[in-house]
N, C-alpha and C positions, 0 to 999 in steps of 0.2 A: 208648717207654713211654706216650705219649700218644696215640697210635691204639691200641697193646694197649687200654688203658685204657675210650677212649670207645669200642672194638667187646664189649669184658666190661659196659657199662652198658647197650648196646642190646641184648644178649642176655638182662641182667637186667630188661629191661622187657618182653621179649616172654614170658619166664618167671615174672614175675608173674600177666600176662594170663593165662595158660595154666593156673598154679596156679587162679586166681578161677576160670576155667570149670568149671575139673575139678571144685571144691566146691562152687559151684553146682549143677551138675547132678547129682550123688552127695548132696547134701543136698534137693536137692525127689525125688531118688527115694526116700526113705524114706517109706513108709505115714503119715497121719496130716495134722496140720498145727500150726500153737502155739495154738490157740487150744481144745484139748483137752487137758482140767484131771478133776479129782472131779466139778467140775459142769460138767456139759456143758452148754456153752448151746445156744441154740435153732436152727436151719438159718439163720433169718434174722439173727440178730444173726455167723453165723460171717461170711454173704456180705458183710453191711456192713461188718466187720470187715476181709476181704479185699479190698472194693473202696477203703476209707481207706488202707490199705498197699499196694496194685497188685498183691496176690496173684493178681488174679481174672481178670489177663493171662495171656496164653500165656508162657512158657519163655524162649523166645527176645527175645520184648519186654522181658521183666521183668532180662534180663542184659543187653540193650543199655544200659538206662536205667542199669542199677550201673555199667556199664562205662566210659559217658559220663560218672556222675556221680565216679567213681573218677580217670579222668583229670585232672579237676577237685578233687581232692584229698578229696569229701566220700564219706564208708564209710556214709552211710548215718543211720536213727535209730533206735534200741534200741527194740523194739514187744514186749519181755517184759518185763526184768530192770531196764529202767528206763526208761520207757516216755516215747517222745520226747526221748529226751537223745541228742545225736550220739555215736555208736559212737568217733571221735576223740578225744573228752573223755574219757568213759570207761576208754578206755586210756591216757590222759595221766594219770589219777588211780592206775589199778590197777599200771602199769608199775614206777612207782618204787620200788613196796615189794619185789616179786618181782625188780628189779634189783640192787637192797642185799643180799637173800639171798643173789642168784647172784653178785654179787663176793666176800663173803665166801667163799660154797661153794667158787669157780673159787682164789682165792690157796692157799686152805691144800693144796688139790686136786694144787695146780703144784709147790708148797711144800715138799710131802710125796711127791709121785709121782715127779719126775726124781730126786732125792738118792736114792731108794729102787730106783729102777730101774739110774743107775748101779753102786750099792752092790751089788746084784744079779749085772751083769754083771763088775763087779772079781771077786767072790767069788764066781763061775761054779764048778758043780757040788760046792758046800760046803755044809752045813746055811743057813746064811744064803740064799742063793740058793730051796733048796727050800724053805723056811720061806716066804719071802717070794712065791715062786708061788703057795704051795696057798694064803696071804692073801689074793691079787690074785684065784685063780681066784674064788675063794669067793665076796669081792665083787662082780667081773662077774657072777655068775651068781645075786645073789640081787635081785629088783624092790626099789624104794624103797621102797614102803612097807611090806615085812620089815624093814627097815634100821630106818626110823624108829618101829616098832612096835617092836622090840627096845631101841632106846632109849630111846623111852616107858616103858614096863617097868622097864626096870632101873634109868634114872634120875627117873623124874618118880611113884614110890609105888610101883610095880608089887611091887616089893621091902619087905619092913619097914621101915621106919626110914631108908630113902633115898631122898631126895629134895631132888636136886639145885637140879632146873632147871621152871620152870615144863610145864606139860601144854601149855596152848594159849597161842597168840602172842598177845601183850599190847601187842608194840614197847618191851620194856624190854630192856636189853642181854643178861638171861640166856634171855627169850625166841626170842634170834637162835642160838643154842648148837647146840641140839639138830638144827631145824631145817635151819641149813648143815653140822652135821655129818652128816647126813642125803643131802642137796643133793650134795653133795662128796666121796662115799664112793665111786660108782660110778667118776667121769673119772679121782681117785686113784687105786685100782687099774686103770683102762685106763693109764693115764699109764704109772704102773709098768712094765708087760708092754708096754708099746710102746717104751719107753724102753730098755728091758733088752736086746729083740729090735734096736734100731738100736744101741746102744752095740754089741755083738758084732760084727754087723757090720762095723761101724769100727773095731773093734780091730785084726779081721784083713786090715785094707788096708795095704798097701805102705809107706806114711807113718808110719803106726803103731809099725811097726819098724824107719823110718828113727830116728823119735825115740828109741825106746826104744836104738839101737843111740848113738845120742851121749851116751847116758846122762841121760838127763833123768828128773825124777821122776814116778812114775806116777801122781800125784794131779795132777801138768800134764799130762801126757798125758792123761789119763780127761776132766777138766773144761776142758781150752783146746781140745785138738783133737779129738780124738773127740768126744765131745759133741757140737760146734756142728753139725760134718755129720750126727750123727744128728737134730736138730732137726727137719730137713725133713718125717720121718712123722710128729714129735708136734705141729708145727706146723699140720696137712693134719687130723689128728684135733680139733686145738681150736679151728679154726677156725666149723663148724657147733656143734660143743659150748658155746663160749661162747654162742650164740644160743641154745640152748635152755635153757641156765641158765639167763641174765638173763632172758627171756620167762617163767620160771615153769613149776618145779617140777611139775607138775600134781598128779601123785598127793600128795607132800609138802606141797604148800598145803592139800588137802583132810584130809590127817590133823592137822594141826597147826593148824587153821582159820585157816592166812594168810589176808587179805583182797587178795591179789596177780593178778594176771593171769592166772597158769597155775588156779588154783581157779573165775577167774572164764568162762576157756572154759569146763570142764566143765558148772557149772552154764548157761550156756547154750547147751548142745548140750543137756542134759537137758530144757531150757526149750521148744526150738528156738525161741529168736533168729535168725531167720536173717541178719539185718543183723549182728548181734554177732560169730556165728557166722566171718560172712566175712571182718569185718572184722578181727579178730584172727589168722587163718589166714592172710589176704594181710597183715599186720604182722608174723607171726611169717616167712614164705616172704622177706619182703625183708630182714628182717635175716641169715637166715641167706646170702642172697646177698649180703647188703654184706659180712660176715665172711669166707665165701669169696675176694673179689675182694680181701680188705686180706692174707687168708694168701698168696694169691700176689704182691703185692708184698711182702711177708714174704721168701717163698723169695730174692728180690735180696739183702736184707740181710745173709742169713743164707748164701748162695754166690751171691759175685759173676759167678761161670762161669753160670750160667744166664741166660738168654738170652730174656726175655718177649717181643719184640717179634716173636719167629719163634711165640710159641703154644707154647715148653718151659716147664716147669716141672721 
Protein backbone atom coordinates (compact mmCIF):
# COMPACT_ATOMS: atom_id res chain seq x y z
CA UNK A 1 0.00 0.00 0.00
CA UNK A 2 2.78 2.27 0.76
CA UNK A 3 4.86 2.06 -2.55
CA UNK A 4 1.30 1.83 -4.49
CA UNK A 5 0.82 5.03 -2.58
CA UNK A 6 4.13 7.07 -3.00
CA UNK A 7 4.43 5.82 -7.07
CA UNK A 8 0.19 7.52 -7.37
CA UNK A 9 1.80 10.93 -5.70
CA UNK A 10 4.93 11.11 -8.00
CA UNK A 11 2.66 10.59 -10.95
CA UNK A 12 0.42 13.35 -9.40
CA UNK A 13 3.27 15.68 -9.48
CA UNK A 14 4.40 15.05 -12.81
CA UNK A 15 0.59 15.48 -13.88
CA UNK A 16 0.33 18.77 -12.37
CA UNK A 17 3.53 19.95 -14.25
CA UNK A 18 2.12 18.74 -17.37
CA UNK A 19 -1.43 20.15 -16.60
CA UNK A 20 0.43 23.95 -15.81
CA UNK A 21 2.18 23.71 -19.36
CA UNK A 22 -0.51 22.60 -21.26
CA UNK A 23 -2.47 26.04 -19.95
CA UNK A 24 0.23 27.90 -20.12
CA UNK A 25 0.87 27.61 -23.54
CA UNK A 26 -3.06 27.28 -24.74
CA UNK A 27 -3.53 30.49 -22.69
CA UNK A 28 -0.62 32.80 -24.28
CA UNK A 29 -1.86 31.41 -27.64
CA UNK A 30 -4.99 33.35 -27.49
CA UNK A 31 -4.82 36.62 -29.60
CA UNK A 32 -4.75 39.66 -27.33
CA UNK A 33 -3.24 40.29 -23.83
CA UNK A 34 -4.97 41.69 -20.21
CA UNK A 35 -4.13 44.84 -20.55
CA UNK A 36 -7.02 45.48 -23.49
CA UNK A 37 -9.98 47.03 -21.97
CA UNK A 38 -12.70 50.08 -23.65
CA UNK A 39 -9.81 52.02 -23.30
CA UNK A 40 -7.01 51.08 -24.75
CA UNK A 41 -4.09 52.31 -23.51
CA UNK A 42 -1.08 53.46 -25.19
CA UNK A 43 1.89 50.95 -26.74
CA UNK A 44 3.88 52.33 -24.18
CA UNK A 45 2.20 52.07 -21.10
CA UNK A 46 1.14 48.24 -22.37
CA UNK A 47 5.18 47.49 -22.66
CA UNK A 48 5.84 48.77 -19.10
CA UNK A 49 3.08 47.11 -18.04
CA UNK A 50 4.57 43.81 -19.64
CA UNK A 51 7.88 44.35 -18.39
CA UNK A 52 6.60 44.94 -14.50
CA UNK A 53 4.75 41.41 -14.89
CA UNK A 54 7.73 39.51 -17.06
CA UNK A 55 5.29 39.47 -19.94
CA UNK A 56 7.82 40.98 -22.16
CA UNK A 57 9.91 37.49 -21.83
CA UNK A 58 10.01 34.75 -24.22
CA UNK A 59 7.59 31.63 -23.48
CA UNK A 60 9.70 29.39 -22.27
CA UNK A 61 11.30 31.98 -19.71
CA UNK A 62 8.25 33.03 -18.46
CA UNK A 63 7.03 29.16 -17.40
CA UNK A 64 10.27 28.30 -16.12
CA UNK A 65 10.09 31.11 -13.48
CA UNK A 66 6.19 29.89 -12.66
CA UNK A 67 7.39 26.60 -12.67
CA UNK A 68 10.23 27.27 -10.11
CA UNK A 69 8.07 29.58 -8.35
CA UNK A 70 5.22 26.84 -8.29
CA UNK A 71 7.65 24.33 -6.79
CA UNK A 72 8.00 26.74 -4.00
CA UNK A 73 4.52 26.75 -3.28
CA UNK A 74 3.88 30.59 -4.68
CA UNK A 75 0.87 30.68 -7.88
CA UNK A 76 1.86 33.83 -8.62
CA UNK A 77 0.10 37.62 -8.12
CA UNK A 78 -3.24 38.52 -9.46
CA UNK A 79 -2.20 41.60 -12.20
CA UNK A 80 -6.31 42.03 -13.11
CA UNK A 81 -8.95 40.99 -10.66
CA UNK A 82 -6.98 42.11 -7.74
CA UNK A 83 -4.04 43.45 -8.64
CA UNK A 84 -0.93 42.26 -6.55
CA UNK A 85 -2.69 40.14 -4.16
CA UNK A 86 -1.19 36.52 -4.25
CA UNK A 87 -3.38 34.22 -6.37
CA UNK A 88 -3.03 31.67 -3.00
CA UNK A 89 -5.02 34.10 -0.97
CA UNK A 90 -7.50 34.61 -3.22
CA UNK A 91 -8.42 31.10 -3.42
CA UNK A 92 -8.20 30.66 0.33
CA UNK A 93 -10.85 33.36 0.54
CA UNK A 94 -13.15 32.37 -2.71
CA UNK A 95 -12.81 28.40 -1.97
CA UNK A 96 -14.77 28.27 1.18
CA UNK A 97 -17.95 29.50 -0.06
CA UNK A 98 -18.07 27.42 -3.33
CA UNK A 99 -17.00 24.44 -0.85
CA UNK A 100 -20.17 24.88 1.48
CA UNK A 101 -22.26 24.87 -1.79
CA UNK A 102 -20.74 21.79 -3.07
CA UNK A 103 -21.18 19.75 0.27
CA UNK A 104 -24.41 20.55 0.43
CA UNK A 105 -25.08 19.90 -3.48
CA UNK A 106 -22.82 16.41 -3.18
CA UNK A 107 -25.07 14.99 0.23
CA UNK A 108 -28.59 15.42 -1.06
CA UNK A 109 -27.01 14.29 -4.72
CA UNK A 110 -25.70 10.76 -2.82
CA UNK A 111 -28.86 10.99 -0.61
CA UNK A 112 -31.22 10.99 -3.38
CA UNK A 113 -29.29 9.15 -6.18
CA UNK A 114 -28.27 5.56 -4.70
CA UNK A 115 -31.89 5.00 -2.85
CA UNK A 116 -33.27 5.97 -6.41
CA UNK A 117 -31.04 3.99 -8.38
CA UNK A 118 -31.57 0.89 -6.18
CA UNK A 119 -35.39 1.52 -6.15
CA UNK A 120 -34.86 1.40 -9.83
CA UNK A 121 -33.20 -1.75 -10.38
CA UNK A 122 -35.60 -3.72 -7.47
CA UNK A 123 -38.55 -2.58 -9.82
CA UNK A 124 -36.73 -3.22 -13.14
CA UNK A 125 -39.08 -2.94 -16.17
CA UNK A 126 -42.09 -1.54 -14.01
CA UNK A 127 -43.61 2.06 -14.49
CA UNK A 128 -41.29 3.07 -11.45
CA UNK A 129 -38.18 2.03 -13.10
CA UNK A 130 -39.24 3.88 -16.63
CA UNK A 131 -40.49 6.90 -14.84
CA UNK A 132 -37.26 7.27 -13.01
CA UNK A 133 -34.94 6.77 -16.37
CA UNK A 134 -36.78 9.31 -18.45
CA UNK A 135 -36.05 11.74 -14.98
CA UNK A 136 -32.42 10.90 -14.81
CA UNK A 137 -32.23 11.01 -18.66
CA UNK A 138 -33.59 14.41 -18.73
CA UNK A 139 -31.43 15.65 -16.03
CA UNK A 140 -28.05 14.40 -17.54
CA UNK A 141 -28.94 15.95 -20.65
CA UNK A 142 -30.10 19.42 -19.61
CA UNK A 143 -26.69 22.13 -18.70
CA UNK A 144 -26.88 23.85 -15.18
CA UNK A 145 -27.78 26.65 -15.87
CA UNK A 146 -31.41 25.45 -17.55
CA UNK A 147 -31.60 23.84 -14.30
CA UNK A 148 -30.97 26.82 -12.25
CA UNK A 149 -32.83 29.13 -14.56
CA UNK A 150 -36.02 27.01 -14.25
CA UNK A 151 -35.81 27.43 -10.80
CA UNK A 152 -35.23 30.81 -10.72
CA UNK A 153 -38.48 31.10 -12.58
CA UNK A 154 -40.56 29.22 -10.92
CA UNK A 155 -39.40 29.70 -7.44
CA UNK A 156 -37.79 33.23 -6.90
CA UNK A 157 -41.17 35.49 -8.96
CA UNK A 158 -40.88 34.21 -12.10
CA UNK A 159 -44.38 32.93 -11.30
CA UNK A 160 -47.19 35.28 -9.73
CA UNK A 161 -47.24 35.17 -6.30
CA UNK A 162 -44.27 32.67 -5.64
CA UNK A 163 -41.76 33.39 -4.22
CA UNK A 164 -40.00 31.13 -2.33
CA UNK A 165 -36.44 31.57 -2.12
CA UNK A 166 -34.26 34.58 -2.67
CA UNK A 167 -32.91 35.35 -6.70
CA UNK A 168 -29.33 36.11 -5.75
CA UNK A 169 -27.03 34.71 -2.84
CA UNK A 170 -26.88 36.77 0.10
CA UNK A 171 -25.26 33.62 2.53
CA UNK A 172 -28.63 33.34 4.32
CA UNK A 173 -29.75 29.86 4.76
CA UNK A 174 -32.60 30.26 2.01
CA UNK A 175 -30.03 31.65 -0.16
CA UNK A 176 -27.99 28.16 -0.26
CA UNK A 177 -31.55 26.34 -1.51
CA UNK A 178 -31.80 26.95 -4.81
CA UNK A 179 -28.36 27.19 -5.74
CA UNK A 180 -27.23 23.40 -4.36
CA UNK A 181 -30.42 22.32 -5.68
CA UNK A 182 -29.11 23.50 -8.76
CA UNK A 183 -25.35 22.23 -8.08
CA UNK A 184 -26.77 18.62 -7.30
CA UNK A 185 -29.34 18.01 -9.94
CA UNK A 186 -26.89 16.68 -12.48
CA UNK A 187 -24.32 13.85 -10.26
CA UNK A 188 -28.25 12.94 -8.63
CA UNK A 189 -29.45 11.75 -11.77
CA UNK A 190 -25.82 10.37 -12.94
CA UNK A 191 -25.80 8.68 -9.55
CA UNK A 192 -29.18 7.22 -10.36
CA UNK A 193 -28.46 5.55 -13.77
CA UNK A 194 -25.04 4.51 -12.49
CA UNK A 195 -26.42 3.04 -9.61
CA UNK A 196 -29.35 1.28 -11.32
CA UNK A 197 -26.77 -0.10 -14.13
CA UNK A 198 -24.43 -1.68 -11.28
CA UNK A 199 -27.19 -2.85 -9.00
CA UNK A 200 -28.42 -5.25 -12.03
CA UNK A 201 -25.53 -6.31 -12.55
CA UNK A 202 -25.03 -7.62 -9.08
CA UNK A 203 -28.15 -9.05 -8.87
CA UNK A 204 -27.48 -11.39 -11.59
CA UNK A 205 -24.19 -12.87 -9.93
CA UNK A 206 -23.98 -16.15 -8.53
CA UNK A 207 -24.18 -14.96 -4.83
CA UNK A 208 -27.11 -13.21 -5.34
CA UNK A 209 -29.02 -16.28 -5.82
CA UNK A 210 -27.15 -18.00 -3.25
CA UNK A 211 -28.84 -15.57 -0.83
CA UNK A 212 -31.88 -15.23 -2.29
CA UNK A 213 -32.01 -19.27 -2.28
CA UNK A 214 -31.55 -19.27 1.79
CA UNK A 215 -34.29 -17.13 1.83
CA UNK A 216 -33.11 -13.95 3.00
CA UNK A 217 -34.95 -10.79 2.55
CA UNK A 218 -34.69 -8.75 -0.55
CA UNK A 219 -34.24 -5.37 1.06
CA UNK A 220 -30.75 -7.43 2.62
CA UNK A 221 -30.16 -8.63 -0.31
CA UNK A 222 -30.42 -5.28 -2.44
CA UNK A 223 -28.80 -2.86 0.33
CA UNK A 224 -25.91 -5.39 2.19
CA UNK A 225 -24.88 -7.30 -0.67
CA UNK A 226 -25.48 -6.14 -3.98
CA UNK A 227 -25.12 -2.74 -3.24
CA UNK A 228 -21.64 -2.68 -1.77
CA UNK A 229 -20.02 -4.49 -4.90
CA UNK A 230 -21.96 -2.06 -7.12
CA UNK A 231 -20.27 0.83 -5.29
CA UNK A 232 -17.03 0.35 -7.06
CA UNK A 233 -18.61 2.40 -10.54
CA UNK A 234 -20.36 4.98 -8.32
CA UNK A 235 -17.44 5.35 -6.33
CA UNK A 236 -14.87 5.87 -9.77
CA UNK A 237 -17.67 8.52 -10.81
CA UNK A 238 -17.45 10.54 -7.44
CA UNK A 239 -14.42 10.54 -7.09
CA UNK A 240 -13.46 13.58 -9.88
CA UNK A 241 -17.19 14.74 -9.25
CA UNK A 242 -16.59 15.68 -5.70
CA UNK A 243 -13.61 17.94 -7.06
CA UNK A 244 -15.50 19.80 -9.33
CA UNK A 245 -18.36 20.37 -6.98
CA UNK A 246 -16.45 21.72 -4.04
CA UNK A 247 -14.20 23.86 -6.64
CA UNK A 248 -17.23 25.74 -7.88
CA UNK A 249 -20.04 25.46 -9.91
CA UNK A 250 -19.02 27.66 -12.61
CA UNK A 251 -21.99 28.40 -14.70
CA UNK A 252 -24.22 28.21 -11.14
CA UNK A 253 -22.08 30.90 -9.31
CA UNK A 254 -22.42 33.01 -12.26
CA UNK A 255 -26.40 32.77 -12.42
CA UNK A 256 -26.97 33.06 -8.84
CA UNK A 257 -23.96 35.67 -8.31
CA UNK A 258 -22.13 33.26 -5.81
CA UNK A 259 -19.01 35.08 -4.80
CA UNK A 260 -17.15 31.37 -4.83
CA UNK A 261 -14.26 30.16 -7.00
CA UNK A 262 -15.99 28.50 -9.76
CA UNK A 263 -17.61 32.48 -10.69
CA UNK A 264 -14.30 33.74 -9.96
CA UNK A 265 -12.33 31.57 -12.77
CA UNK A 266 -14.57 32.69 -15.40
CA UNK A 267 -14.34 36.22 -14.68
CA UNK A 268 -10.70 35.80 -14.94
CA UNK A 269 -10.36 34.14 -17.97
CA UNK A 270 -12.69 36.87 -19.28
CA UNK A 271 -10.12 39.41 -17.50
CA UNK A 272 -7.27 37.15 -18.72
CA UNK A 273 -5.50 36.93 -15.21
CA UNK A 274 -3.03 34.91 -16.31
CA UNK A 275 -1.48 34.15 -12.79
CA UNK A 276 -5.16 33.73 -11.59
CA UNK A 277 -6.02 32.00 -14.52
CA UNK A 278 -3.29 29.31 -13.59
CA UNK A 279 -3.53 29.19 -10.59
CA UNK A 280 -6.84 28.02 -10.03
CA UNK A 281 -6.65 25.42 -13.03
CA UNK A 282 -3.46 23.84 -11.25
CA UNK A 283 -5.75 23.92 -7.82
CA UNK A 284 -8.57 22.71 -9.40
CA UNK A 285 -6.18 19.59 -11.52
CA UNK A 286 -4.61 18.67 -7.90
CA UNK A 287 -7.74 18.17 -6.23
CA UNK A 288 -9.11 16.32 -8.62
CA UNK A 289 -6.09 14.06 -8.41
CA UNK A 290 -6.02 13.98 -4.69
CA UNK A 291 -9.78 12.52 -5.10
CA UNK A 292 -8.86 10.10 -7.46
CA UNK A 293 -5.89 8.72 -5.41
CA UNK A 294 -8.37 8.60 -2.08
CA UNK A 295 -11.35 6.67 -4.65
CA UNK A 296 -8.72 3.97 -5.08
CA UNK A 297 -7.88 3.36 -1.57
CA UNK A 298 -11.73 3.52 -1.45
CA UNK A 299 -11.96 0.52 -3.76
CA UNK A 300 -9.75 -1.57 -0.53
CA UNK A 301 -12.61 -0.79 1.72
CA UNK A 302 -15.22 -1.28 -0.25
CA UNK A 303 -13.46 -5.13 -1.76
CA UNK A 304 -11.05 -6.37 0.23
CA UNK A 305 -10.18 -8.89 -2.97
CA UNK A 306 -8.62 -6.03 -4.85
CA UNK A 307 -5.23 -6.03 -4.84
CA UNK A 308 -3.43 -2.18 -4.99
CA UNK A 309 -0.11 -2.95 -4.72
CA UNK A 310 -0.02 -4.99 -8.03
CA UNK A 311 -1.80 -1.62 -9.97
CA UNK A 312 -5.66 -3.43 -9.92
CA UNK A 313 -8.26 -1.72 -9.17
Amino acid sequence: MAKYTARRVLMAIVTVLVVACVTFFLMNAIPGNPWLSEKTPTQATIDALNAKYGLDQPLIVQLGKYLGNLLHGDFGTSIKMQKNRAVLDIIKDMFPVSAKIGVFALLWAIAVGLPLGCLAAYKRGTWVDSFLRVVCTIGISMPGFVVATMLLHTLCGGIPGVKVFPALFDGTPKSYVLPCLALGFYPMCYLSRQTRTAMLDSINQEYIKTARAKGLKNSKIIFKHALRNALIPVITYLGPQIAFTLCGGMVVEQVFSIPGLGRYFIQAIQTRDYPLIMGTTIFLASFIIIMNLIVDLCYKLVDPRINLSKGGN
